[in-house]
The first five atom37 places (N, CA, C, CB, O) and aatype in JSON, in Angstrom:
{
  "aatype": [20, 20, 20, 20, 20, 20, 20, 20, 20, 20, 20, 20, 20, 20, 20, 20, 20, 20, 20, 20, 20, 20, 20, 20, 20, 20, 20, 20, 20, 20, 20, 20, 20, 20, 20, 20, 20, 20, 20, 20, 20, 20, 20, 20, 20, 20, 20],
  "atom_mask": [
    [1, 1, 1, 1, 1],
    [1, 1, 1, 1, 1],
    [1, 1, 1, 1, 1],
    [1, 1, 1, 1, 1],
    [1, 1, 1, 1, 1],
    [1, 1, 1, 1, 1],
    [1, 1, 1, 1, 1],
    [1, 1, 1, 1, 1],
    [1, 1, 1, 1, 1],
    [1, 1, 1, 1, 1],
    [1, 1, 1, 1, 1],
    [1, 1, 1, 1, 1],
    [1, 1, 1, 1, 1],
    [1, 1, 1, 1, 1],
    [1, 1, 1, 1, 1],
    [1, 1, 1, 1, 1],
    [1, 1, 1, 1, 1],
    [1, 1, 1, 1, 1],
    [1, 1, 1, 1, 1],
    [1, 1, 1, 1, 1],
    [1, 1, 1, 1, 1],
    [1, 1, 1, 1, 1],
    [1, 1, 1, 1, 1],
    [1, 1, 1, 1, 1],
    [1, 1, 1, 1, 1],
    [1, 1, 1, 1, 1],
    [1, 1, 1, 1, 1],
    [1, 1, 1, 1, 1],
    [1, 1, 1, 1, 1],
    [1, 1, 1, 1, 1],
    [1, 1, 1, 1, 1],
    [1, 1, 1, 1, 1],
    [1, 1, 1, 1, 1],
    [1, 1, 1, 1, 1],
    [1, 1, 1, 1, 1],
    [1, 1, 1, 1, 1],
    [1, 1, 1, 1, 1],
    [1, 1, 1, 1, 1],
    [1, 1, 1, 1, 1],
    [1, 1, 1, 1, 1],
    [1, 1, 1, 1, 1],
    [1, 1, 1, 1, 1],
    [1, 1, 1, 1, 1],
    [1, 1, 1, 1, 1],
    [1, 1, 1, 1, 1],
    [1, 1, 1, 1, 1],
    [1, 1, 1, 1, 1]
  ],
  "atom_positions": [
    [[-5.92, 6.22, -41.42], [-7.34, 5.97, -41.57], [-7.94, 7.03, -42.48], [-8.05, 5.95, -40.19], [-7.9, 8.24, -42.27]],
    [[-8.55, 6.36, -43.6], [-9.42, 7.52, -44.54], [-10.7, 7.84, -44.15], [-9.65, 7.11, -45.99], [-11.53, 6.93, -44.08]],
    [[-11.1, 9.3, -43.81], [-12.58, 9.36, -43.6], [-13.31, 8.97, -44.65], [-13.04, 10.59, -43.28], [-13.09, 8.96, -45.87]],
    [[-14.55, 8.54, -43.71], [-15.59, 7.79, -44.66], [-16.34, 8.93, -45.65], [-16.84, 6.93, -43.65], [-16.74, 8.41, -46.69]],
    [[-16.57, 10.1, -45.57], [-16.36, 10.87, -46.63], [-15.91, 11.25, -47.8], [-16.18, 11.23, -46.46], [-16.52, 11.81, -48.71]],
    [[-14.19, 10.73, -47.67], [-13.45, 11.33, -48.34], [-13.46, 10.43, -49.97], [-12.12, 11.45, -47.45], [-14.12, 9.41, -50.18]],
    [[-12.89, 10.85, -50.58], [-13.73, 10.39, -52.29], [-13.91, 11.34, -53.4], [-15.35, 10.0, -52.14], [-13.27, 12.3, -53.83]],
    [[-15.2, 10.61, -53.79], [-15.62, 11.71, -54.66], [-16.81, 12.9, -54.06], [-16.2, 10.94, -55.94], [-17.38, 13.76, -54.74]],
    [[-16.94, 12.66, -52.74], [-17.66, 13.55, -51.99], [-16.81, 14.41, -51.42], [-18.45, 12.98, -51.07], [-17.54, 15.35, -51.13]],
    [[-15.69, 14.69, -51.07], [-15.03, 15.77, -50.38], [-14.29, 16.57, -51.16], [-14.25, 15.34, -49.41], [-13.5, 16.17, -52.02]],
    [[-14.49, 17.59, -50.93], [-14.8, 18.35, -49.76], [-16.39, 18.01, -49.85], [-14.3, 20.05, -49.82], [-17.04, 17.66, -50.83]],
    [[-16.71, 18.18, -48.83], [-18.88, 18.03, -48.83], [-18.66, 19.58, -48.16], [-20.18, 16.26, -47.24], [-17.72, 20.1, -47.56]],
    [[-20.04, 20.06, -48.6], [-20.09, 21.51, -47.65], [-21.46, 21.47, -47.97], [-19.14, 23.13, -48.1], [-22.09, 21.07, -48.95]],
    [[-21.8, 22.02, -46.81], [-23.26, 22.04, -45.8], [-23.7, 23.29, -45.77], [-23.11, 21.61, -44.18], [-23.43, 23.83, -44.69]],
    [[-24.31, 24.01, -46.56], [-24.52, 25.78, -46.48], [-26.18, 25.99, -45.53], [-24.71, 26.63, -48.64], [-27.09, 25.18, -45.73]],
    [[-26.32, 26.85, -44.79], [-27.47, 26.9, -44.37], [-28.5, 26.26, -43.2], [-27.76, 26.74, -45.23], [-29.61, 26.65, -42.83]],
    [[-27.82, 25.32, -42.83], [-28.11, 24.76, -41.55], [-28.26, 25.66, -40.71], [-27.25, 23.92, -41.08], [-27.41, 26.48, -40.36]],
    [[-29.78, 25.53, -40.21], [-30.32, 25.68, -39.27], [-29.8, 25.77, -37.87], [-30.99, 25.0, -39.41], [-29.95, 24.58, -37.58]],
    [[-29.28, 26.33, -36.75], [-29.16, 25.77, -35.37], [-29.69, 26.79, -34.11], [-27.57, 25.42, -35.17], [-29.19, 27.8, -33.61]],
    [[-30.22, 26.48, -33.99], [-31.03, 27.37, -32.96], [-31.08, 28.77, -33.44], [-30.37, 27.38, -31.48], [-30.62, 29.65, -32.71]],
    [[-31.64, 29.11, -34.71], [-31.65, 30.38, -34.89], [-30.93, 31.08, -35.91], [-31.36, 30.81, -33.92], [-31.13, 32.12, -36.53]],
    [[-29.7, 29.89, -35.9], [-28.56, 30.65, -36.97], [-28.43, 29.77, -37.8], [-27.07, 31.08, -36.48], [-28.93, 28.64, -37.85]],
    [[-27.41, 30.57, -38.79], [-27.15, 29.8, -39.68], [-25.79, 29.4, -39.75], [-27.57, 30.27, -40.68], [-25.0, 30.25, -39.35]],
    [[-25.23, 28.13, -40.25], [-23.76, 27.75, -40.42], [-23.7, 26.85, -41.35], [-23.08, 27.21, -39.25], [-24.49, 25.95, -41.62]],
    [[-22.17, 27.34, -42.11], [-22.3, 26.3, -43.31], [-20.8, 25.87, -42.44], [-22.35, 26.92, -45.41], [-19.95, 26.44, -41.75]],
    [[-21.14, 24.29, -43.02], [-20.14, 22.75, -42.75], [-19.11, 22.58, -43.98], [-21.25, 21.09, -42.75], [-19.47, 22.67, -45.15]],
    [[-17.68, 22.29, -43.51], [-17.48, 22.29, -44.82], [-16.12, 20.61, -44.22], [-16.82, 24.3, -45.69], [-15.13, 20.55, -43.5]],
    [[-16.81, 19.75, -44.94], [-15.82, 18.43, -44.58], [-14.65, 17.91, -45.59], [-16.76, 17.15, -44.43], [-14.85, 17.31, -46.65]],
    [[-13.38, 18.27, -45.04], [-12.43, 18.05, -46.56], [-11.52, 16.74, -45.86], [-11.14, 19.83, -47.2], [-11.1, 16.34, -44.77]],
    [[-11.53, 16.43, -47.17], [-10.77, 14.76, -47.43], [-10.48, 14.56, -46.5], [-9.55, 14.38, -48.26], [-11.09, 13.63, -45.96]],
    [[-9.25, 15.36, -45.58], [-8.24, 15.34, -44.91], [-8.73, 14.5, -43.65], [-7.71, 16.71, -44.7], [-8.03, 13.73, -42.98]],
    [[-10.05, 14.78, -43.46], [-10.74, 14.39, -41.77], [-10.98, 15.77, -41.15], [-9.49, 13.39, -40.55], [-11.63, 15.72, -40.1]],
    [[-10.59, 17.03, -41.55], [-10.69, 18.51, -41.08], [-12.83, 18.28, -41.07], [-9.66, 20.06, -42.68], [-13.65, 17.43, -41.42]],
    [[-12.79, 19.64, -40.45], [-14.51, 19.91, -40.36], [-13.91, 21.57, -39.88], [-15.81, 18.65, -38.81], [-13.26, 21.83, -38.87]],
    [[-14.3, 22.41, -40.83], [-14.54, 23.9, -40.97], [-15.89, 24.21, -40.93], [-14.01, 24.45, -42.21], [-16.68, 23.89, -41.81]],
    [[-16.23, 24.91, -39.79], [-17.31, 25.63, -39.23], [-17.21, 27.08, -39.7], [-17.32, 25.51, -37.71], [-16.17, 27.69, -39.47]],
    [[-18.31, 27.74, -40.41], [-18.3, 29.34, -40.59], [-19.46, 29.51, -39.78], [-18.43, 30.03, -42.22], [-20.42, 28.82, -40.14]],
    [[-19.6, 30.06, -39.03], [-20.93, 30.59, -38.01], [-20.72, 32.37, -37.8], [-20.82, 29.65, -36.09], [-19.73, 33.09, -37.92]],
    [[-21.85, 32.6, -37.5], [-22.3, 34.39, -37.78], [-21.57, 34.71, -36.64], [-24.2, 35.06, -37.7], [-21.23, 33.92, -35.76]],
    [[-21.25, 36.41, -36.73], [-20.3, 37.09, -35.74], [-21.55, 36.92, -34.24], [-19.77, 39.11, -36.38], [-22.72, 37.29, -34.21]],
    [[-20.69, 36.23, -33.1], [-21.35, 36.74, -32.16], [-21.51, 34.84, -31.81], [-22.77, 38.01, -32.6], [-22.0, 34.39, -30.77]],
    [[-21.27, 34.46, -32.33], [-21.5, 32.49, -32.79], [-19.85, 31.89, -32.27], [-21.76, 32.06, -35.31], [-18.76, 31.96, -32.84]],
    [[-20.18, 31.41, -31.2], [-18.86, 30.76, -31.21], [-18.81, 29.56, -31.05], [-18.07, 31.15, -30.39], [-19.36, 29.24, -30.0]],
    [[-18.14, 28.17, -31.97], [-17.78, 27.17, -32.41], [-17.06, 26.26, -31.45], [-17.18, 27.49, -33.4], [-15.84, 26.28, -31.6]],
    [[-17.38, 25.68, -30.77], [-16.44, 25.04, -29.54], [-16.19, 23.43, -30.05], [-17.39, 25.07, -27.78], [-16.98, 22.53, -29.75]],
    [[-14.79, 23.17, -30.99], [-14.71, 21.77, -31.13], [-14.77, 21.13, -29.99], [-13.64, 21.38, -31.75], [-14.51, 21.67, -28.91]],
    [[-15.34, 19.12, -30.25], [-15.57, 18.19, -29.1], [-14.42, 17.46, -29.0], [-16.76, 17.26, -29.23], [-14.3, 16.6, -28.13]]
  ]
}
């Protein structure tokens, strides 16, 4: 299955999002992966 992303949009990356305070950039590559960078002290719990 190809993500619906993947194309001429991927990698997509998301810099600056907002989330309660912080900031995190998204970064979605072809593959179906999703890389989270969030600030020290920020921890990332995949669903």
């Amino acid at each position: 299955m190809t993500p619906a992303f993947a194309g001429a949009y991927a990698p997509l990356t998301v810099t600056g999002l907002q989330v309660g305070g912080a900031q995190l950039d998204i970064t979605l590559a072809a593959d179906g992966a999703v890389n989270v960078t969030a600030p020290e002290g920020l921890t990332v719990v995949p669903a």
